[in-house]
PyMOL commands that place a pseudoatom at each C-alpha (Angstrom):
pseudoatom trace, name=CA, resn=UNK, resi=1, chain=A, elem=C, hetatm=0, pos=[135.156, 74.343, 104.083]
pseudoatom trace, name=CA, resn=UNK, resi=2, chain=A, elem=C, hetatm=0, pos=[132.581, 76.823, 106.467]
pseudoatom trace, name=CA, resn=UNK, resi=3, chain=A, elem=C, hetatm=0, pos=[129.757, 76.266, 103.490]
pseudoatom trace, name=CA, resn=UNK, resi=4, chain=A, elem=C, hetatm=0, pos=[129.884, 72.475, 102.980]
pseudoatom trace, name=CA, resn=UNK, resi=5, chain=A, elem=C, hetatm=0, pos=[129.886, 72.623, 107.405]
pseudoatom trace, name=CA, resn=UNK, resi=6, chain=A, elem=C, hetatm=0, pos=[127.246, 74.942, 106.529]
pseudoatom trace, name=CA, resn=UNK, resi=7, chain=A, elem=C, hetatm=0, pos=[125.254, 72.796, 103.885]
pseudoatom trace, name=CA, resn=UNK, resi=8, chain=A, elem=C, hetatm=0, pos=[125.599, 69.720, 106.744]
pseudoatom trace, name=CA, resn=UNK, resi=9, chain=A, elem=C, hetatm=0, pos=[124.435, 71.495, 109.046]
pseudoatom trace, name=CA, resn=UNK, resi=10, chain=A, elem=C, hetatm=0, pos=[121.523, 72.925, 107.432]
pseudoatom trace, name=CA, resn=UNK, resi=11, chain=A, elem=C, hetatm=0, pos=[120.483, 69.939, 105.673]
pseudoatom trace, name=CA, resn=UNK, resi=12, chain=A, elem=C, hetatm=0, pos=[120.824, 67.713, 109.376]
pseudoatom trace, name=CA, resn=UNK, resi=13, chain=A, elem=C, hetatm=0, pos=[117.717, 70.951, 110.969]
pseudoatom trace, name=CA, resn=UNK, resi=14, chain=A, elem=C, hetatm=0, pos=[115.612, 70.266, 107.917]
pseudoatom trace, name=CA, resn=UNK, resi=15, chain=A, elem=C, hetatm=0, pos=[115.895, 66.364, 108.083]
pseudoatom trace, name=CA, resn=UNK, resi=16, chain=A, elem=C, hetatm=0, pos=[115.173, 66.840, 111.538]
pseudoatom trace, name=CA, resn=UNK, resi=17, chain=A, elem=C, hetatm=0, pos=[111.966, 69.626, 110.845]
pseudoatom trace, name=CA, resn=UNK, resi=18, chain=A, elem=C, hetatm=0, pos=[110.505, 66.977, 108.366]
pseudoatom trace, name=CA, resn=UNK, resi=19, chain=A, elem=C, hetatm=0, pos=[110.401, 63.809, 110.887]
pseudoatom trace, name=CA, resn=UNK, resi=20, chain=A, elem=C, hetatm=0, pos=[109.200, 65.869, 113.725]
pseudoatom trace, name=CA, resn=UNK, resi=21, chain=A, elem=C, hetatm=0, pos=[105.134, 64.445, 113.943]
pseudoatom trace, name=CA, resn=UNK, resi=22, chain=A, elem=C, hetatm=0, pos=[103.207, 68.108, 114.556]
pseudoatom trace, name=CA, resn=UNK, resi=23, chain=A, elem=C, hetatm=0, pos=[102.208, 68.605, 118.289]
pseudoatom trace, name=CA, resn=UNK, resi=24, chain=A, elem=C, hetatm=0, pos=[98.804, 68.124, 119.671]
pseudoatom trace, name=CA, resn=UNK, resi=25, chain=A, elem=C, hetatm=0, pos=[99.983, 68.794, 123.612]
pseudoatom trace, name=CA, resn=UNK, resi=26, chain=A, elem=C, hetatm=0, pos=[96.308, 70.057, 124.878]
pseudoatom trace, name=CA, resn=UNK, resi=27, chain=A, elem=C, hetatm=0, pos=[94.558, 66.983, 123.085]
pseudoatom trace, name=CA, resn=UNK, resi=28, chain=A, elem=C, hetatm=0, pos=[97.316, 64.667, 124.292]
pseudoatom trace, name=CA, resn=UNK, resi=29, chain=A, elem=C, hetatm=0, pos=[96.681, 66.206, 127.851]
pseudoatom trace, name=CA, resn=UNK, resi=30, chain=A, elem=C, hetatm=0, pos=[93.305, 66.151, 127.397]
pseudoatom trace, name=CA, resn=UNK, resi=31, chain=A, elem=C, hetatm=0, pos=[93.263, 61.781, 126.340]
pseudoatom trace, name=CA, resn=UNK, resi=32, chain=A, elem=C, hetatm=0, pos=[95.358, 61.304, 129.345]
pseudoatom trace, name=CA, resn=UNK, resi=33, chain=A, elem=C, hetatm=0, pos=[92.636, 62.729, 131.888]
pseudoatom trace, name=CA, resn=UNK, resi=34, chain=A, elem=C, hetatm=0, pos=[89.753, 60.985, 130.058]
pseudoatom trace, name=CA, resn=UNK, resi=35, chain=A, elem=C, hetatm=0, pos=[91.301, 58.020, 130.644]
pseudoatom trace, name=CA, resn=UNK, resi=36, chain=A, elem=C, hetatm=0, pos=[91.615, 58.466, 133.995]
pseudoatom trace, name=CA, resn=UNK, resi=37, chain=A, elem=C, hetatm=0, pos=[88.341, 59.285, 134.398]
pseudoatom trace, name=CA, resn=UNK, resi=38, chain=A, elem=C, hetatm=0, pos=[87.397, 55.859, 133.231]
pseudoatom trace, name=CA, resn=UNK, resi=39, chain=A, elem=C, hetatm=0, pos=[90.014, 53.553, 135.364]
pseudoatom trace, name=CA, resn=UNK, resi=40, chain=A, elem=C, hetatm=0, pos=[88.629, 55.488, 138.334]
pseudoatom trace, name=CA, resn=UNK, resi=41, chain=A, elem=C, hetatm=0, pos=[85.030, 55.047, 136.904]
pseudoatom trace, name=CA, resn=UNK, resi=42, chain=A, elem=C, hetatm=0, pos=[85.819, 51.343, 136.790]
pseudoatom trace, name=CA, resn=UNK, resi=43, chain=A, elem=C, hetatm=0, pos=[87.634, 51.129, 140.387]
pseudoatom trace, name=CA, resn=UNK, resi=44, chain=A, elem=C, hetatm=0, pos=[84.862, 52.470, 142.049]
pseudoatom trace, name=CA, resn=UNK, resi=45, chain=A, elem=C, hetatm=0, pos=[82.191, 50.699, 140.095]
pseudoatom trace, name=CA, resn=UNK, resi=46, chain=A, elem=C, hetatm=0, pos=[80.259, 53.792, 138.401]
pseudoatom trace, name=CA, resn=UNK, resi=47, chain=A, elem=C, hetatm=0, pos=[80.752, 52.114, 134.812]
pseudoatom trace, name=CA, resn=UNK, resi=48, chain=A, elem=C, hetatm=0, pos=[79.751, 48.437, 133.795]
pseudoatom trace, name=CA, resn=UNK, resi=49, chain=A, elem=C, hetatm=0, pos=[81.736, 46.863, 131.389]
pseudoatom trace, name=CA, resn=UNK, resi=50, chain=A, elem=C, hetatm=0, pos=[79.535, 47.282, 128.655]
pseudoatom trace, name=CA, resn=UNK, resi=51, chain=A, elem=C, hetatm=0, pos=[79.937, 51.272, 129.251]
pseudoatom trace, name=CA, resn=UNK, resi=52, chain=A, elem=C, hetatm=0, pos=[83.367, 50.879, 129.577]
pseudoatom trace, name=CA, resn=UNK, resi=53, chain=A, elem=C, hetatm=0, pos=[83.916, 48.884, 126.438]
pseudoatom trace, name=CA, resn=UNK, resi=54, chain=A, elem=C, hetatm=0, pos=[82.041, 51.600, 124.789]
pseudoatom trace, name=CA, resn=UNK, resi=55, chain=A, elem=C, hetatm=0, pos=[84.035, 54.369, 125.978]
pseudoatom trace, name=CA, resn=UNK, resi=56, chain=A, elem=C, hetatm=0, pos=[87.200, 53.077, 125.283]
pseudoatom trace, name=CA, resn=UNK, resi=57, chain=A, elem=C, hetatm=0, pos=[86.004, 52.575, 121.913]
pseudoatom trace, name=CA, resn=UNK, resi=58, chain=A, elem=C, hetatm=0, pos=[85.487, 56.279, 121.835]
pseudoatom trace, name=CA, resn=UNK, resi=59, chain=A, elem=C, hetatm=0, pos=[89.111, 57.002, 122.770]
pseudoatom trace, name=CA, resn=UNK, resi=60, chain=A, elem=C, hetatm=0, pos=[90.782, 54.459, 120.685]
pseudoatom trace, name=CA, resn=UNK, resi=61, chain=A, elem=C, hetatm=0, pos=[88.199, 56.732, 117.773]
pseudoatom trace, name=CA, resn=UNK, resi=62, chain=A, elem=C, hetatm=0, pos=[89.949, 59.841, 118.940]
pseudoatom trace, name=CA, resn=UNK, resi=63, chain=A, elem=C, hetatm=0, pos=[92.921, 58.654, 118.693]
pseudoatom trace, name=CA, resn=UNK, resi=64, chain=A, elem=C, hetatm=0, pos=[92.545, 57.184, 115.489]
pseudoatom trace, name=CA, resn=UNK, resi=65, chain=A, elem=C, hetatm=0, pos=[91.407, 60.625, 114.140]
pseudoatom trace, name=CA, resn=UNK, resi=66, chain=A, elem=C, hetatm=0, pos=[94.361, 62.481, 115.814]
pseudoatom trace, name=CA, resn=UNK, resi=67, chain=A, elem=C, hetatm=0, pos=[96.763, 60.336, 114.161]
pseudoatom trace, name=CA, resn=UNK, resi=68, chain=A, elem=C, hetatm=0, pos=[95.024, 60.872, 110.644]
pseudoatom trace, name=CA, resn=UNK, resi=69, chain=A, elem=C, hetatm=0, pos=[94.957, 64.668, 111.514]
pseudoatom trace, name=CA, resn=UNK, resi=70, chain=A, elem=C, hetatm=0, pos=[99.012, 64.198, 111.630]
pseudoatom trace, name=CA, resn=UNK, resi=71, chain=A, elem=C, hetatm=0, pos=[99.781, 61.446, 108.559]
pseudoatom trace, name=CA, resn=UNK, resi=72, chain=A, elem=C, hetatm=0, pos=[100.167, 64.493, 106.461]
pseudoatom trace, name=CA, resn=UNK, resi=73, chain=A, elem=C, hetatm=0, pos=[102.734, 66.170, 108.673]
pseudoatom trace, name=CA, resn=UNK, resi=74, chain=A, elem=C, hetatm=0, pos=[100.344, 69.084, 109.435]
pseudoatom trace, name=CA, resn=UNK, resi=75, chain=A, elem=C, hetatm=0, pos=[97.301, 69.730, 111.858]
pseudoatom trace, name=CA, resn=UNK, resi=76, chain=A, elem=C, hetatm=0, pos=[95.415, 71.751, 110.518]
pseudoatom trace, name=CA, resn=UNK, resi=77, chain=A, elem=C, hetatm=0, pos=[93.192, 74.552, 112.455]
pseudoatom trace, name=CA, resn=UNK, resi=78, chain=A, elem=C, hetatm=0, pos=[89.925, 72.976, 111.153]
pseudoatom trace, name=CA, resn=UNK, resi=79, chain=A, elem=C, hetatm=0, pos=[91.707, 69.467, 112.336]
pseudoatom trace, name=CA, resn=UNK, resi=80, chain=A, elem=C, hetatm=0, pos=[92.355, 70.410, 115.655]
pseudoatom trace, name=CA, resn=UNK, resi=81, chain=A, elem=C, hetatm=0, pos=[88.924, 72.128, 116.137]
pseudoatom trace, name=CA, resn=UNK, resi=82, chain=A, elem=C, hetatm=0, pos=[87.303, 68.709, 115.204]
pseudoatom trace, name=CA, resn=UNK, resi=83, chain=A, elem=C, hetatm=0, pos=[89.600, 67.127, 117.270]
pseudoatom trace, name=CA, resn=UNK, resi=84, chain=A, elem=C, hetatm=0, pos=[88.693, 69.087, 120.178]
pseudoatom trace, name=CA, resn=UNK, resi=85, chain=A, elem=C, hetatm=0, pos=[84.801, 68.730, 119.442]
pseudoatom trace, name=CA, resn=UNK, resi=86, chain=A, elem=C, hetatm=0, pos=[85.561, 64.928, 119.340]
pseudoatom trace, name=CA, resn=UNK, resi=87, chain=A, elem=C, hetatm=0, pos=[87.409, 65.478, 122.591]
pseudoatom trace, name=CA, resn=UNK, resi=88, chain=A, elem=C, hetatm=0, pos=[84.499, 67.048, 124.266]
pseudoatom trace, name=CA, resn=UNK, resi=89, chain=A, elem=C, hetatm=0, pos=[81.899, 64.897, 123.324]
pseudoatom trace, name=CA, resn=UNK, resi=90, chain=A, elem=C, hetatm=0, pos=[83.832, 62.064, 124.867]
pseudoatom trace, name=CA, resn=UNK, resi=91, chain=A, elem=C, hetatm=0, pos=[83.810, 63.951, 127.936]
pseudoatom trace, name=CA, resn=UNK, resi=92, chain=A, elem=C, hetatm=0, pos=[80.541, 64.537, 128.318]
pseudoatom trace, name=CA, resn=UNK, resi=93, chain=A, elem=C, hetatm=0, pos=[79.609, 60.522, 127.321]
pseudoatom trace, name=CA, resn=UNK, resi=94, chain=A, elem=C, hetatm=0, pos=[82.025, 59.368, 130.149]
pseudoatom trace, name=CA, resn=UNK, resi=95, chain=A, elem=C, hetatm=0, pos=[80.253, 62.137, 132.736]
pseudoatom trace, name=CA, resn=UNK, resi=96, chain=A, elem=C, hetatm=0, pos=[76.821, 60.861, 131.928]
pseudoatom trace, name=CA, resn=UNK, resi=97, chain=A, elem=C, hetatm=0, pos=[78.244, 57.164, 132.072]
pseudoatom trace, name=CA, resn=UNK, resi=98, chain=A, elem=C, hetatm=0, pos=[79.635, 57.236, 135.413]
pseudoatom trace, name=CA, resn=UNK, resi=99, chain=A, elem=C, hetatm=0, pos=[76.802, 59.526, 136.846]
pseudoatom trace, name=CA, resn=UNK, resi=100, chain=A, elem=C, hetatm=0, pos=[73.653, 57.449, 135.487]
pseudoatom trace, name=CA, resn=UNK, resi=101, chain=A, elem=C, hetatm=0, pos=[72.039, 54.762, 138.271]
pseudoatom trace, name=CA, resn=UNK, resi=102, chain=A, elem=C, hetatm=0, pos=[74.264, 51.489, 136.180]
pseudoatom trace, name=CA, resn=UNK, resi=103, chain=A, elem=C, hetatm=0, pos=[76.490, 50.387, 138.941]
pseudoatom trace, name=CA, resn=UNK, resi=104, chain=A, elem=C, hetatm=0, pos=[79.444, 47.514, 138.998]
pseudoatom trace, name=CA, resn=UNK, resi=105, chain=A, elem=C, hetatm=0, pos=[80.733, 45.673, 141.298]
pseudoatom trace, name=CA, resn=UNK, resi=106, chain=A, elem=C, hetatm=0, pos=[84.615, 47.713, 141.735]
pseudoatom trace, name=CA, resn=UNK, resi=107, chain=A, elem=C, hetatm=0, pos=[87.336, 46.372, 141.072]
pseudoatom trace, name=CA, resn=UNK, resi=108, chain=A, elem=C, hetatm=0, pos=[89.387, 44.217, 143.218]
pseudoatom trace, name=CA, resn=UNK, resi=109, chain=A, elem=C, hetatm=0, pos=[86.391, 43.339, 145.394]
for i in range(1, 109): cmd.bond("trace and resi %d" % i, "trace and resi %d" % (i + 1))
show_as sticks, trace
zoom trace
């Protein structure tokens, strides 16, 4: 009877391991503040819509790539370090977007 409770038991962590998607916390962290970076860049009016539009195009990229990293169940270290080269050259786009002399009107005004 303790084996087959056991077997159960066993087989319920590994069924449990397998559907688990692998963890990308600092990238996930790191999506988050970007896109905060652009609502605020749009509230104050530092981004036109065109650059906006852009930029969001280069999230919804990232996260299109992250999600490929993980279809397999694994990210990889090569993954994540192309992830987080992706990552950073998002950043940098969304700096020199809101700090260039293209102004919007902000929002709500």
């Amino acid at each position: 009877m303790k084996t087959k409770t056991l077997v159960a038991a066993l087989a319920l962590t590994m069924a449990g391991l397998a559907m688990a998607q692998p963890a990308t916390p600092n990238l996930d962290k790191r999506e988050a503040n970007q896109q905060q970076r652009i609502d605020q860049g749009v509230a104050s009016g530092q981004l036109t819509a065109k650059e906006t539009n852009r930029l969001q195009k280069r999230e919804a990229k990232l996260a299109a790539d992250e999600a490929a990293a993980k279809a397999d169940g694994t990210v990889t270290r090569a993954e994540r370090r192309k992830l987080q080269r992706e990552a950073h050259r998002d950043s940098k786009a969304i700096r020199q977007q809101k700090h260039d002399a293209q102004t919007a009107v902000p929002a709500g005004k």
